[in-house]
C-alpha positions as CSV (number, residue, x, y, z in Angstrom):
1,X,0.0,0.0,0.0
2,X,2.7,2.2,0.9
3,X,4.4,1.6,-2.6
4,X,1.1,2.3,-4.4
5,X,0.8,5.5,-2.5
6,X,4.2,6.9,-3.4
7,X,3.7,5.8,-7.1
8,X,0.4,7.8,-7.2
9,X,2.3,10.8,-5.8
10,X,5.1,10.5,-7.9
11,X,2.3,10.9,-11.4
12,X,0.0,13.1,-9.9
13,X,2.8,15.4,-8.5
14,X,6.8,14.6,-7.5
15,X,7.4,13.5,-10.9
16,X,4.5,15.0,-13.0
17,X,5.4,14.8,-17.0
18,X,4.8,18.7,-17.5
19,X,5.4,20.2,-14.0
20,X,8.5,18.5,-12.4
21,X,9.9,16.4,-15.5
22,X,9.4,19.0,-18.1
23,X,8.7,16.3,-21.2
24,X,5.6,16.5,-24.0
25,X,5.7,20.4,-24.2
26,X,4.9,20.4,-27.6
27,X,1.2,19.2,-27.2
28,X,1.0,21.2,-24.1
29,X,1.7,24.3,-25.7
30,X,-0.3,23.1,-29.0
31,X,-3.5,21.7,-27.5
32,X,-4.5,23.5,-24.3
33,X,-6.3,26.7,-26.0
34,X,-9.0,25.6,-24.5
35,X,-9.4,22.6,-21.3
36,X,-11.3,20.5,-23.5
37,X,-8.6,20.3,-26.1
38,X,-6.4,19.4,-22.8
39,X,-8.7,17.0,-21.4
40,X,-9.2,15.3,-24.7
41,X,-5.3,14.8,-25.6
42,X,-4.7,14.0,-21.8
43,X,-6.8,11.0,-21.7
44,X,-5.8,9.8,-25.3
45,X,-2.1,9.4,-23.9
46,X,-3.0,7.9,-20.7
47,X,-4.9,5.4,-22.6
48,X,-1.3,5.0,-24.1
49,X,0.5,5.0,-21.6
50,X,-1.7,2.6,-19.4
51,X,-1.7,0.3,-21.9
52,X,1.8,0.1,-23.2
53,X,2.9,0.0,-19.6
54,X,0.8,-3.3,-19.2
55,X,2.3,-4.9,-22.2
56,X,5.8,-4.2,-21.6
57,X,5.3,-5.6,-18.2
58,X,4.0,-8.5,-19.5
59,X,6.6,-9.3,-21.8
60,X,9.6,-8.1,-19.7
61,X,10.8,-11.3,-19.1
62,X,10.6,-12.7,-22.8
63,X,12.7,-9.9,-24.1
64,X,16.3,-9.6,-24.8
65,X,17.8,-6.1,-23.4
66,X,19.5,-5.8,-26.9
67,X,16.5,-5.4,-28.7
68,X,14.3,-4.2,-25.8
69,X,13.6,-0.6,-27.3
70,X,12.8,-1.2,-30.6
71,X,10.4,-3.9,-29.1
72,X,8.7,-0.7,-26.6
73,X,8.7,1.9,-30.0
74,X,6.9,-0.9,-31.6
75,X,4.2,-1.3,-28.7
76,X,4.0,2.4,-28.3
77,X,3.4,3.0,-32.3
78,X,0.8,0.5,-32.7
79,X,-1.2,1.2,-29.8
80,X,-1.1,5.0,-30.9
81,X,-2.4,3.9,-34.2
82,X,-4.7,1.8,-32.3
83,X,-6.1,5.3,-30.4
84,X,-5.7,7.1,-32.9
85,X,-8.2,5.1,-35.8
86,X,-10.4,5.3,-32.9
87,X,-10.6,8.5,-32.0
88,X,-11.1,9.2,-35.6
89,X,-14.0,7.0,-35.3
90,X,-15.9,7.8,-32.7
91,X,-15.0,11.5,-31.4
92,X,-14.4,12.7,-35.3
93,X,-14.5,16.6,-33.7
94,X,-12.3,15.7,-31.3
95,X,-9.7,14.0,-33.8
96,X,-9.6,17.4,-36.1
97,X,-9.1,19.4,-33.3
98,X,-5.9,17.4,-31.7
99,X,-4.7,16.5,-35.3
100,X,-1.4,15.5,-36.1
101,X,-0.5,15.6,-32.2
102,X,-2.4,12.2,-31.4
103,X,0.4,10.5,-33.5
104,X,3.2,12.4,-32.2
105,X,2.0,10.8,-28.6
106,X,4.4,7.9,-30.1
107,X,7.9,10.2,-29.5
108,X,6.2,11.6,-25.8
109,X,9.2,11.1,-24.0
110,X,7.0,10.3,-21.1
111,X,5.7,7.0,-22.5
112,X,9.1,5.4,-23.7
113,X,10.7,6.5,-20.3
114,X,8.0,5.1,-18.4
115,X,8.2,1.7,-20.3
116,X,12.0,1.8,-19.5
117,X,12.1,3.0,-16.6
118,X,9.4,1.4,-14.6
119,X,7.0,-1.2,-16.7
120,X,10.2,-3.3,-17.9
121,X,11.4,-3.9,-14.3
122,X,8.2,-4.2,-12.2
123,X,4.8,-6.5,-12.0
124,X,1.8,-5.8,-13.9
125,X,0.0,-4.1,-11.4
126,X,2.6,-1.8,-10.5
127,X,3.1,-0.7,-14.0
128,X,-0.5,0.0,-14.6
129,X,-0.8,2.2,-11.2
130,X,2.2,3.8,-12.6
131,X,1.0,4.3,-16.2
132,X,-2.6,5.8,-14.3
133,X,-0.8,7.6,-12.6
134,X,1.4,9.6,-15.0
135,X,-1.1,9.7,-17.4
136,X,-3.3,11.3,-14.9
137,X,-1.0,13.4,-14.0
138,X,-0.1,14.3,-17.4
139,X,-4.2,15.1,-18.0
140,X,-4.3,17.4,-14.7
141,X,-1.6,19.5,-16.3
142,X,-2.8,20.0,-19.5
143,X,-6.1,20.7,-18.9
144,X,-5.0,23.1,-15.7
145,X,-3.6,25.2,-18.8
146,X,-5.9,24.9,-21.3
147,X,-8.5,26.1,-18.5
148,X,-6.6,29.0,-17.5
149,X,-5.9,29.9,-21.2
150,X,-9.5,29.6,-22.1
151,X,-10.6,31.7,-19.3
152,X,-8.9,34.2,-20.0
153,X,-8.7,34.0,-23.7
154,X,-12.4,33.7,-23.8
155,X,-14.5,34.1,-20.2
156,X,-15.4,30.2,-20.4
157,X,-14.5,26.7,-19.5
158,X,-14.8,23.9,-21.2
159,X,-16.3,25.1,-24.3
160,X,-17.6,23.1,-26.6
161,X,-17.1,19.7,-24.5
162,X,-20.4,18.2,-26.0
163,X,-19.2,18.8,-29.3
164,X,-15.5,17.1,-29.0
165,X,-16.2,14.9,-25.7
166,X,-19.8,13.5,-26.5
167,X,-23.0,14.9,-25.1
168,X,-22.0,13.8,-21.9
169,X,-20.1,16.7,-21.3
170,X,-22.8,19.5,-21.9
171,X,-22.9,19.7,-17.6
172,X,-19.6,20.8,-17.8
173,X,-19.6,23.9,-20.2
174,X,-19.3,27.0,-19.1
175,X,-20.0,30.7,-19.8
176,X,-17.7,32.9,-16.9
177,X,-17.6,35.9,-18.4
178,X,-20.7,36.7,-20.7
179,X,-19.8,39.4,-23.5
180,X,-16.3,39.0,-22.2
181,X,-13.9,40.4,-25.4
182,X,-11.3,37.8,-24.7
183,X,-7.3,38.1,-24.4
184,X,-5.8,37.1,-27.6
185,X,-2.5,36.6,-26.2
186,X,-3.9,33.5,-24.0
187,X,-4.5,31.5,-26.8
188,X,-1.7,32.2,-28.6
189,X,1.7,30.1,-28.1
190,X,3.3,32.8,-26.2
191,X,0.1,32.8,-23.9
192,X,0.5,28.6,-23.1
193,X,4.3,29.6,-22.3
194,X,3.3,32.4,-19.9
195,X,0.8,30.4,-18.2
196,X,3.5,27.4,-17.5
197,X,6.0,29.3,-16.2
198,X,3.8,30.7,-13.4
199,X,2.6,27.5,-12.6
200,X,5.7,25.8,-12.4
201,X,6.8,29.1,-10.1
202,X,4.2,27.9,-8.2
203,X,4.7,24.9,-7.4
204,X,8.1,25.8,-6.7
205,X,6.7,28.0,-4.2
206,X,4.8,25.4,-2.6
207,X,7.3,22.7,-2.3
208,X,9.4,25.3,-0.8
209,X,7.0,26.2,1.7
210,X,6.1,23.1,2.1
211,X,9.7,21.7,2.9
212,X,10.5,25.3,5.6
213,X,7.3,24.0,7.4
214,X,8.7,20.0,7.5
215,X,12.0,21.5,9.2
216,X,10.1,24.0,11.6
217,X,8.0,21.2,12.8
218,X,10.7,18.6,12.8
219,X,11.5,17.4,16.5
220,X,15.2,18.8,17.6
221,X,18.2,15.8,18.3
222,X,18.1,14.6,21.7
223,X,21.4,15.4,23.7
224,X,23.4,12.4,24.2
């Protein structure tokens, strides 16, 4: 339990993909004009990653270090191909949107490292915790952006989530800011840079706190 715990921590925050490891910042400066776009994109490469994970822990044992990577490329590409035919199936809007970006999941550094690093020396179950949890991880970040971006690119949230997520999704669109003009800069490249950097000065910030409060609270050495 204790190992499950600290895995989850590590996705969700110690080693998040975008805010602590810095990978996949092309679709997170592409796709997160809006939190939709984010959430879509997110859960496409956790799909991915959950997966792949899964399969490479599966086969760990049956392959030969030598040829190890091209055998995870190989898993990676064709489960990809695998989400993205489906995607193009059954959430059409969703797959213009993200274009060419749902095939470049296949070079996310995230996914490959996780395979390597993790999935190819650890059980099943582990591996799929850890693929949730980076992927999850992965999906809080983008769509943190895209929401901020939107917001204040746009005065909403989640816009057009019935239309690229399924009707589902209508509960979660909103209008903020009626009539608002919207911030052009937001939604333009320069806009998904701005907003990371503050984030990750955030969290910065917090750890720091964080780790000045640990030490305050910390009980002094006894005295021999």
């Amino acid at each position: 339990m204790k190992q499950l715990v600290q895995t989850l921590k590590d996705g969700l925050w110690l080693q998040n993909v975008v805010f602590a490891q810095m990978l996949a910042l092309c679709p997170t400066m592409a796709v997160t004009t809006s939190g939709t776009n984010g959430l879509g994109m997110g859960l496409a490469t956790t799909a991915v990653l959950v997966t792949s994970n899964i399969l490479v822990a599966s086969i760990r044992s049956l392959v030969s270090p030598q040829v190890r990577i091209p055998i995870f490329v190989v898993l990676i590409a064709t489960l990809v191909t695998l989400v993205d035919l489906g995607l193009n199936a059954w959430l059409h809007d969703l797959y213009k949107v993200l274009g060419l970006f749902i095939a470049l999941i296949v070079v996310n550094c995230a996914i490959l490292g996780r395979a390597e690093a993790f999935a190819s020396k650890n059980t099943v179950a582990a591996s799929a915790v850890d693929g949730l949890a980076m992927g999850l991880g992965f999906t809080g970040a983008l769509t943190l952006i895209g929401l901020i971006r939107e917001l204040l690119g746009g005065g909403t949230l989640f816009a057009q989530a019935s239309l690229l997520l399924g009707p589902a999704f209508r509960a979660i669109e909103l209008t903020v800011i009626p009539g608002y003009g919207g911030f052009l800069l937001m939604i333009l490249p320069p806009g998904g840079f701005l907003v990371l950097g503050l984030l990750l000065a955030g969290k910065r910030a917090f750890e720091l706190r964080a780790r000045e409060a640990n030490k305050a609270v910390a009980p002094a050495p006894a005295l021999a």
